[in-house]
Jmol script that loads the backbone (N, CA, C; Angstrom):
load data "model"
ATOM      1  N   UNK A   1     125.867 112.863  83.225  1.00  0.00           N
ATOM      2  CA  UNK A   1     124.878 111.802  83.246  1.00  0.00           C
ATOM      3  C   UNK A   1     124.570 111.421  84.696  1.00  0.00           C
ATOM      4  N   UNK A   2     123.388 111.171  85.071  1.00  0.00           N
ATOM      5  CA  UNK A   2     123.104 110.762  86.538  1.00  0.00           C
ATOM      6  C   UNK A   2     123.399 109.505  86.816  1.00  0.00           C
ATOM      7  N   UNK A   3     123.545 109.279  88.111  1.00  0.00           N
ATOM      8  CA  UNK A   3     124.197 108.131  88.266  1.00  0.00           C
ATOM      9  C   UNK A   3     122.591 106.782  88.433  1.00  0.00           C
ATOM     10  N   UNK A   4     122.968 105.601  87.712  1.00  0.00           N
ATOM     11  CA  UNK A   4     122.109 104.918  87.520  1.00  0.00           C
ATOM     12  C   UNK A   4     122.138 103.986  88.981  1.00  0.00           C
ATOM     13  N   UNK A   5     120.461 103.666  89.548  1.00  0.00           N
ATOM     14  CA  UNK A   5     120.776 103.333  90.385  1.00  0.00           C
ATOM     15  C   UNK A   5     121.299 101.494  90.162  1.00  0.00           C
ATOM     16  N   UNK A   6     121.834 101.040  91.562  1.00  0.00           N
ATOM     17  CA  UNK A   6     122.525  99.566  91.137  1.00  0.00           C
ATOM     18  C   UNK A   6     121.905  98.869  92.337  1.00  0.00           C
ATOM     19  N   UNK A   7     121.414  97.606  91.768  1.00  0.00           N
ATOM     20  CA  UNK A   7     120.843  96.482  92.212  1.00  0.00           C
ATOM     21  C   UNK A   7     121.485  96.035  94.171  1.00  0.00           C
ATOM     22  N   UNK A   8     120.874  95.591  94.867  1.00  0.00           N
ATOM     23  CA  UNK A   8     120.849  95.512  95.644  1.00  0.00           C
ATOM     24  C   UNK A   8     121.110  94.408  96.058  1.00  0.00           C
ATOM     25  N   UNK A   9     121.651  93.064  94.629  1.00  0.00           N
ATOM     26  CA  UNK A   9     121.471  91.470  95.413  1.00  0.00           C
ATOM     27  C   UNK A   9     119.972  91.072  94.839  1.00  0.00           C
ATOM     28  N   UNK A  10     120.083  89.729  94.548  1.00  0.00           N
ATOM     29  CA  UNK A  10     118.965  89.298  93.390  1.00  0.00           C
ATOM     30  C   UNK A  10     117.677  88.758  94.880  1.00  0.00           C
ATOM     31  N   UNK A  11     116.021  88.946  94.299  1.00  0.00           N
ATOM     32  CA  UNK A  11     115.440  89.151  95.115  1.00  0.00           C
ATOM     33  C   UNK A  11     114.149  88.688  94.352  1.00  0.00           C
ATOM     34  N   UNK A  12     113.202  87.700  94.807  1.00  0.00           N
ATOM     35  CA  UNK A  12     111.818  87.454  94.315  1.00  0.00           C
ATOM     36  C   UNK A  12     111.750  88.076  93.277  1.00  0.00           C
ATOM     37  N   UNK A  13     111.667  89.521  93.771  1.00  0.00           N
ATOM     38  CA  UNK A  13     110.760  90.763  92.707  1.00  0.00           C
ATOM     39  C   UNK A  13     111.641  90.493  91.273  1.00  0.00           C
ATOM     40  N   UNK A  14     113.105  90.454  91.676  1.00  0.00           N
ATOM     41  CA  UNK A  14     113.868  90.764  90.446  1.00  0.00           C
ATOM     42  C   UNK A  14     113.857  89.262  89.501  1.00  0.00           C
ATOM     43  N   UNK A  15     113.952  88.115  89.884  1.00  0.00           N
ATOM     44  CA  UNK A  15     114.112  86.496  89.672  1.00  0.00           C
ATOM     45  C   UNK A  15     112.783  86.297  88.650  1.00  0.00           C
ATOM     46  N   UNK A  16     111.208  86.711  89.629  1.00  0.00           N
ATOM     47  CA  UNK A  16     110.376  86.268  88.653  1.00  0.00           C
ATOM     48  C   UNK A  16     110.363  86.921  86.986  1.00  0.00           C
ATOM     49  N   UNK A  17     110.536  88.226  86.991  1.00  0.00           N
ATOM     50  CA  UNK A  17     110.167  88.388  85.453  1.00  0.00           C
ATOM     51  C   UNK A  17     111.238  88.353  84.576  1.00  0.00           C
ATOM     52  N   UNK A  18     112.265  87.866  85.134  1.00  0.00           N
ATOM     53  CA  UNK A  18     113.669  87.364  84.361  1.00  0.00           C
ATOM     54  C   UNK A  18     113.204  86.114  84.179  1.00  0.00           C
ATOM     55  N   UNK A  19     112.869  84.874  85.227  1.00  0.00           N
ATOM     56  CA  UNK A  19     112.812  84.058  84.985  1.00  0.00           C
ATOM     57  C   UNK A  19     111.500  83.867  83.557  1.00  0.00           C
ATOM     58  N   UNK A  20     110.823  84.608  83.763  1.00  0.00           N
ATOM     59  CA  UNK A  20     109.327  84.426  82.773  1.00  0.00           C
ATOM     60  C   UNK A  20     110.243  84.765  81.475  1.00  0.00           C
ATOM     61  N   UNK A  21     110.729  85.686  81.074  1.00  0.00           N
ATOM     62  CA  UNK A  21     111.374  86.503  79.334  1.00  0.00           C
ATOM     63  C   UNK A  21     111.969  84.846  79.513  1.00  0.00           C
ATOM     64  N   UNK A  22     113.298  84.137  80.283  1.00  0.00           N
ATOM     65  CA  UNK A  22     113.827  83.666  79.310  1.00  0.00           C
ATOM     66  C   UNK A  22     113.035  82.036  79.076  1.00  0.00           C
ATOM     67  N   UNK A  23     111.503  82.168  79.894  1.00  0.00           N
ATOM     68  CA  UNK A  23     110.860  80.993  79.144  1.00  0.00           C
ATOM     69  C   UNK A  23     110.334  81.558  77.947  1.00  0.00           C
ATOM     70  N   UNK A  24     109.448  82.874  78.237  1.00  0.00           N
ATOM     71  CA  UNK A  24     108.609  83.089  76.544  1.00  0.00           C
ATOM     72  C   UNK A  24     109.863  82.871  75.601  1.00  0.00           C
ATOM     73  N   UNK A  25     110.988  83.061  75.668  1.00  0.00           N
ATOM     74  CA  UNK A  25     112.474  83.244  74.695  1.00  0.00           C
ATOM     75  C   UNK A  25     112.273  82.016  73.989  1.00  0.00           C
ATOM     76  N   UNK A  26     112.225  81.593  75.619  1.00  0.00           N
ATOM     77  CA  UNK A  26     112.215  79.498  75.154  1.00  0.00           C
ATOM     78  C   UNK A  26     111.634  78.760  74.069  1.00  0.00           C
ATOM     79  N   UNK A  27     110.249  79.572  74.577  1.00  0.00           N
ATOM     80  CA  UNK A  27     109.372  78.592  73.658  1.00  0.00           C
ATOM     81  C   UNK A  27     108.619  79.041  72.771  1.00  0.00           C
ATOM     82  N   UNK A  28     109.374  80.717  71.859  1.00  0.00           N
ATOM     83  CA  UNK A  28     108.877  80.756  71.068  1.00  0.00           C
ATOM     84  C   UNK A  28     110.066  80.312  70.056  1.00  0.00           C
ATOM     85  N   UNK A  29     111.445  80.339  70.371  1.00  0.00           N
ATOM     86  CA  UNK A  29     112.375  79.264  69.767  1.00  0.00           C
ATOM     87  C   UNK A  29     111.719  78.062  69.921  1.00  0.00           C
ATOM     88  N   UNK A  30     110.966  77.070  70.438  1.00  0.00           N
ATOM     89  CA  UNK A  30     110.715  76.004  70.254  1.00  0.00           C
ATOM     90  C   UNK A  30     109.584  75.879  69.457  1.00  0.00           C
ATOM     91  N   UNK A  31     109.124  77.039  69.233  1.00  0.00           N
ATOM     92  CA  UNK A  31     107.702  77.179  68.466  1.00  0.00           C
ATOM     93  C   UNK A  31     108.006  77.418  66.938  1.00  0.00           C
ATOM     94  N   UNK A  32     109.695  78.072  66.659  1.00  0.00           N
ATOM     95  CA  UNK A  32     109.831  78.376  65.383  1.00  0.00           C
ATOM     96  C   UNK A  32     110.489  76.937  64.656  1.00  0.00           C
ATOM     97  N   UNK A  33     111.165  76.170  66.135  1.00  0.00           N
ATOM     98  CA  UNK A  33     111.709  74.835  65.492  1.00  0.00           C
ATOM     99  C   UNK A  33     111.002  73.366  65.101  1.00  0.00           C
ATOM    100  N   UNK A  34     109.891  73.976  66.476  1.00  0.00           N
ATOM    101  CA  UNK A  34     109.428  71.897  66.315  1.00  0.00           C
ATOM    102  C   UNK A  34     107.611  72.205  66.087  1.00  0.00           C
ATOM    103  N   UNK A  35     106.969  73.224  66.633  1.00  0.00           N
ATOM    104  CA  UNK A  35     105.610  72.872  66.658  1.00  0.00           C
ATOM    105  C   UNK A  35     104.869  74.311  67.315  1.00  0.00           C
ATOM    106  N   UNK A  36     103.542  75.051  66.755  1.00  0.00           N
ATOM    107  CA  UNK A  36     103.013  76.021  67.356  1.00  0.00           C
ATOM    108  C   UNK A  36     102.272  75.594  68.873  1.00  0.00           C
ATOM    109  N   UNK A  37     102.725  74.653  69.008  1.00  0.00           N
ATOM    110  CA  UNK A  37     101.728  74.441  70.104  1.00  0.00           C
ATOM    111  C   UNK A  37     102.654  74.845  71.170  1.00  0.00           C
ATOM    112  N   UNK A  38     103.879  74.988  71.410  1.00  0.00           N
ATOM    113  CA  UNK A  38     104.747  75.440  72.261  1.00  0.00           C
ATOM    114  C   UNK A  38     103.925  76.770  72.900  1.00  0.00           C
ATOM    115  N   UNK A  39     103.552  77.679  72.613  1.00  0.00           N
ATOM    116  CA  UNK A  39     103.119  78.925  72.450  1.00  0.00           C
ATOM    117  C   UNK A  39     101.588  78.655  73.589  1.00  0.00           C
ATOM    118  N   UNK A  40     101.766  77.883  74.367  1.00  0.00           N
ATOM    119  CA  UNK A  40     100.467  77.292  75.315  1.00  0.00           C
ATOM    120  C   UNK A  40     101.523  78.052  76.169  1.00  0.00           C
ATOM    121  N   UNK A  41     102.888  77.553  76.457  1.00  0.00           N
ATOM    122  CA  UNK A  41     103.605  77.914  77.695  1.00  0.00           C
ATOM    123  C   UNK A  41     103.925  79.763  77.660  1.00  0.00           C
ATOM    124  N   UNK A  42     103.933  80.061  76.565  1.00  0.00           N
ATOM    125  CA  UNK A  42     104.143  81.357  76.566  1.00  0.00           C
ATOM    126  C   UNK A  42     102.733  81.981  76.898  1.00  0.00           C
ATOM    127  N   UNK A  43     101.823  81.443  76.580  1.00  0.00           N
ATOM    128  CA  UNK A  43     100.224  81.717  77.259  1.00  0.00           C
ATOM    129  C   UNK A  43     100.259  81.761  78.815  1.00  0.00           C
ATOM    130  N   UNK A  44     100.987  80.190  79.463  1.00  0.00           N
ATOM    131  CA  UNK A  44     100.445  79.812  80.703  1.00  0.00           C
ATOM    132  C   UNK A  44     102.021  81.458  81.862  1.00  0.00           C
ATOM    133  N   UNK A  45     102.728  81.107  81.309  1.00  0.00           N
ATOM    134  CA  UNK A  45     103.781  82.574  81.686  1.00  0.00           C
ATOM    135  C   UNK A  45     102.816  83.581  81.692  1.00  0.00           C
ATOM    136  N   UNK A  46     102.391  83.895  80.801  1.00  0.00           N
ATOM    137  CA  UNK A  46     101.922  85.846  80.456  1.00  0.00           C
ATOM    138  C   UNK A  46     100.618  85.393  81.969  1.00  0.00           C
ATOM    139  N   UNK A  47      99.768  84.582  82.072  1.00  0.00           N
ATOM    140  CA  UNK A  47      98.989  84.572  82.759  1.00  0.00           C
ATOM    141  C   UNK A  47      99.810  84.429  84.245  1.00  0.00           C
ATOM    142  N   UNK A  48     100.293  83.898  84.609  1.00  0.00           N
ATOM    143  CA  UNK A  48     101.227  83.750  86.058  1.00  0.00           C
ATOM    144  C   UNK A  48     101.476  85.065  85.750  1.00  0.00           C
ATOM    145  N   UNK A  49     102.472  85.922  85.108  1.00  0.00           N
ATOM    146  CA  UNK A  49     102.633  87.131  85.398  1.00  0.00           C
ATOM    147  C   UNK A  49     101.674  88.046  85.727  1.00  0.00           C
ATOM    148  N   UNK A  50     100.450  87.934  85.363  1.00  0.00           N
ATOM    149  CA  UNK A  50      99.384  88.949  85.578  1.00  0.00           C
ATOM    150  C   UNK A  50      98.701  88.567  87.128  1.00  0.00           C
ATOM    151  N   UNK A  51      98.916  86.948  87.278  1.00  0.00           N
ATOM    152  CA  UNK A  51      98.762  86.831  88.612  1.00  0.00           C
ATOM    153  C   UNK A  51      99.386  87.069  89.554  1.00  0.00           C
ATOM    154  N   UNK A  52     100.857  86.979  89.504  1.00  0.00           N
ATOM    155  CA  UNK A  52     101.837  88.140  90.358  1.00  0.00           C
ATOM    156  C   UNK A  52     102.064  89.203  90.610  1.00  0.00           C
ATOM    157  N   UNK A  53     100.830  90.046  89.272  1.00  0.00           N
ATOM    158  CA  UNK A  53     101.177  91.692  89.629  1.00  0.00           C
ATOM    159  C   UNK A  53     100.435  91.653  90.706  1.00  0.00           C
ATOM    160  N   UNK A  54      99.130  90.879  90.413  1.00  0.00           N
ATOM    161  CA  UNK A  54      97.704  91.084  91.369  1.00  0.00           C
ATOM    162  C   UNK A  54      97.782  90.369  92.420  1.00  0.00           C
ATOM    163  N   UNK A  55      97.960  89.327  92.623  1.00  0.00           N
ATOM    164  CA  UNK A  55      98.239  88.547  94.066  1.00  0.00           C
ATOM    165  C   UNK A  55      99.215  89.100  94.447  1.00  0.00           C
ATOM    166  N   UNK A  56     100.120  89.319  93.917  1.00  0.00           N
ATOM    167  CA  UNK A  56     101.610  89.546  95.011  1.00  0.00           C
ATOM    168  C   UNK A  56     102.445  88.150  95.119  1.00  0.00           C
ATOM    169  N   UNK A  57     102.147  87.168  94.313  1.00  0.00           N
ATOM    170  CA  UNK A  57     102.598  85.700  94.662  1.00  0.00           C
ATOM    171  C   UNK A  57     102.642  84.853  93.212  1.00  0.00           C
ATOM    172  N   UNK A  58     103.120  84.005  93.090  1.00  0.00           N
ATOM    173  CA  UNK A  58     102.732  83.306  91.831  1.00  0.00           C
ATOM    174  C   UNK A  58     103.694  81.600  92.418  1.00  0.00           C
ATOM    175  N   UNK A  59     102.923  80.555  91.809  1.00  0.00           N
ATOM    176  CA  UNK A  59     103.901  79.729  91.997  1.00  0.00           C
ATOM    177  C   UNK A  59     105.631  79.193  91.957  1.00  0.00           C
ATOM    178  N   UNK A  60     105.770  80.153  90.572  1.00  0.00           N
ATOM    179  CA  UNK A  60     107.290  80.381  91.129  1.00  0.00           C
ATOM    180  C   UNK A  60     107.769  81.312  92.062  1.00  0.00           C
ATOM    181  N   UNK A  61     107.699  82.209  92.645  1.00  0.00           N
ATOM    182  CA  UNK A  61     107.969  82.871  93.544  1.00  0.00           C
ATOM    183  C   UNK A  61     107.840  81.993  94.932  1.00  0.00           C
ATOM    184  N   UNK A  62     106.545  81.331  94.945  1.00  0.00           N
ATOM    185  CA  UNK A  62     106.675  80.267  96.512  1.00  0.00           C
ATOM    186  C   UNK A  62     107.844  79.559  96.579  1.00  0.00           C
ATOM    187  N   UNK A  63     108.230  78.867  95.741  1.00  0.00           N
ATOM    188  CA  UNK A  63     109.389  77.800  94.999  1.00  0.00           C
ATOM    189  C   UNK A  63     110.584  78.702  95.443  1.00  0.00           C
ATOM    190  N   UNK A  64     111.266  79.787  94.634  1.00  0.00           N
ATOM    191  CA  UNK A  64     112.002  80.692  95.075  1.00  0.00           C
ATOM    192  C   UNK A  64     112.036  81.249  96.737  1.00  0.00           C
ATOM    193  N   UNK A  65     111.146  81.365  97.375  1.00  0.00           N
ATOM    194  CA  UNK A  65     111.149  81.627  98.759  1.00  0.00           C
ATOM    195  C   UNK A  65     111.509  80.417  99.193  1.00  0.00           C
ATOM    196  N   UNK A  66     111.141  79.606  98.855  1.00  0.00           N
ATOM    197  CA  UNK A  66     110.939  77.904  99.636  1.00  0.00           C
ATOM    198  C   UNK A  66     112.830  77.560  99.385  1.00  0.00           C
ATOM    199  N   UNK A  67     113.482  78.218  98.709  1.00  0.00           N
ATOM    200  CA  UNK A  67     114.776  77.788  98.639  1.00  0.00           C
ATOM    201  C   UNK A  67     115.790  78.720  99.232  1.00  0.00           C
ATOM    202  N   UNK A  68     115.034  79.555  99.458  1.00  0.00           N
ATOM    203  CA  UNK A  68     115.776  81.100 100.170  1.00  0.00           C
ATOM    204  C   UNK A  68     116.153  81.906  99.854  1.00  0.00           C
ATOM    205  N   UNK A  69     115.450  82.500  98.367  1.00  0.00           N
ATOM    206  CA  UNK A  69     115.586  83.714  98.106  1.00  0.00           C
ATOM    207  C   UNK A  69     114.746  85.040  98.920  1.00  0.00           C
ATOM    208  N   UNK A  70     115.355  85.773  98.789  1.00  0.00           N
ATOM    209  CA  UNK A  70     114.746  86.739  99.617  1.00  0.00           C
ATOM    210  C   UNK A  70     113.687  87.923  99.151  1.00  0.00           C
ATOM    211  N   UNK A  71     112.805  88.471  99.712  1.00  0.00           N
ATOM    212  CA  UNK A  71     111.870  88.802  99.107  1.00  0.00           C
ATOM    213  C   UNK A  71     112.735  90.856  99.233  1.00  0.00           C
ATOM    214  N   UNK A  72     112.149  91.717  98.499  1.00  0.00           N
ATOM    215  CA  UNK A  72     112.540  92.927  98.443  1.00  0.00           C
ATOM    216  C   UNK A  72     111.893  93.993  99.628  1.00  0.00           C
ATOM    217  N   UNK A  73     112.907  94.316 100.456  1.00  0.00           N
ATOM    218  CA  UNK A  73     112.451  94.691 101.515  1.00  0.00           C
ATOM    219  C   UNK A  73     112.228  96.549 101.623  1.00  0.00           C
ATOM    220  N   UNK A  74     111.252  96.834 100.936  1.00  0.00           N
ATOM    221  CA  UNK A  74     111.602  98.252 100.467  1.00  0.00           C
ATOM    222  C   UNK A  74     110.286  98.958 101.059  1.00  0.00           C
ATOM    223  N   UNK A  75     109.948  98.131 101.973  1.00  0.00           N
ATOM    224  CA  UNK A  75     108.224  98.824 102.814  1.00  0.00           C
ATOM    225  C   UNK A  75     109.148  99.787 104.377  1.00  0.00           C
ATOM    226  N   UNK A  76     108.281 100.541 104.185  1.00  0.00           N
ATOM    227  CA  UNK A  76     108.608 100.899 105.215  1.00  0.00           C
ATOM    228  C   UNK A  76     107.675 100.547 106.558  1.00  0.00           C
ATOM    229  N   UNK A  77     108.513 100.149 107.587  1.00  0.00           N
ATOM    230  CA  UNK A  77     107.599  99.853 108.634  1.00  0.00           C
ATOM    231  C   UNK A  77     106.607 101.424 109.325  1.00  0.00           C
ATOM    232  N   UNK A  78     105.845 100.730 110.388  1.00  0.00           N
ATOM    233  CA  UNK A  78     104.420 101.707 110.879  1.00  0.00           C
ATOM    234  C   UNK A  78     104.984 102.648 111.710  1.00  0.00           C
ATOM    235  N   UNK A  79     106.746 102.134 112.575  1.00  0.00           N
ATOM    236  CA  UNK A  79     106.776 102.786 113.590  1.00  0.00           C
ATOM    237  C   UNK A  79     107.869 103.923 113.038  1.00  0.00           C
ATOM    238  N   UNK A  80     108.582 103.702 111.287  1.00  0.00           N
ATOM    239  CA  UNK A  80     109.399 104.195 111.337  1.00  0.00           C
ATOM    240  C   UNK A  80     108.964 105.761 110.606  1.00  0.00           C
ATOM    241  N   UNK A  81     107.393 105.809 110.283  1.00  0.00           N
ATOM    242  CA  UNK A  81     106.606 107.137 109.109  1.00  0.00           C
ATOM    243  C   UNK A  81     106.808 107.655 110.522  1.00  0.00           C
ATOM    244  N   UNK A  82     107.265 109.370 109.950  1.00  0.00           N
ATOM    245  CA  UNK A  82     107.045 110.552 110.897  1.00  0.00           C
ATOM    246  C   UNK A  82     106.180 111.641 110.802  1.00  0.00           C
ATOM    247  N   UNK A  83     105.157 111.549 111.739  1.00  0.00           N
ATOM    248  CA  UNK A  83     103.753 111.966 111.890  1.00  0.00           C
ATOM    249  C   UNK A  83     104.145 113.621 112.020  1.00  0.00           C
ATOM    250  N   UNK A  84     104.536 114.433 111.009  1.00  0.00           N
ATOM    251  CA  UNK A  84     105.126 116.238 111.204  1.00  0.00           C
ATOM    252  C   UNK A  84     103.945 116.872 110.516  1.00  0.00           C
TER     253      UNK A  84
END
end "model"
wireframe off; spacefill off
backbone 0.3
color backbone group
């Protein structure tokens, strides 16, 4: 079996769409207990997520930086591509 790769230390990229599953989790348990209207927040999530693929940013992620999580540093810089 190949070896699976392993996490690097928790990071923006990895925080936001963990953090999003265990709200939709949230509130569609709150949607089966108290009321369908819960199911607005599982709306207003799916939309932030689609704005984070495309911006690159979403309000929780500012929040998360703003406390010092770190963002995923997996770009490579301009000086380090080798021009062969």
């Amino acid at each position: 079996m190949k070896n699976l790769p392993r996490h690097q230390g928790w990071n923006v990229e990895r925080v936001v769409p963990l953090m999003a599953g265990v709200v939709v989790l949230l509130s569609v348990a709150l949607t089966v207990a108290f009321t369908p209207w819960w199911l607005l927040l599982t709306g207003f999530v799916g939309a932030n997520l689609i704005f984070y693929s495309v911006a690159g940013w979403c309000p929780a992620s500012l929040i998360m930086e703003k406390i010092g999580l770190e963002r995923a540093s997996c770009r490579i810089p301009l000086d380090a591509k080798q021009t062969t």
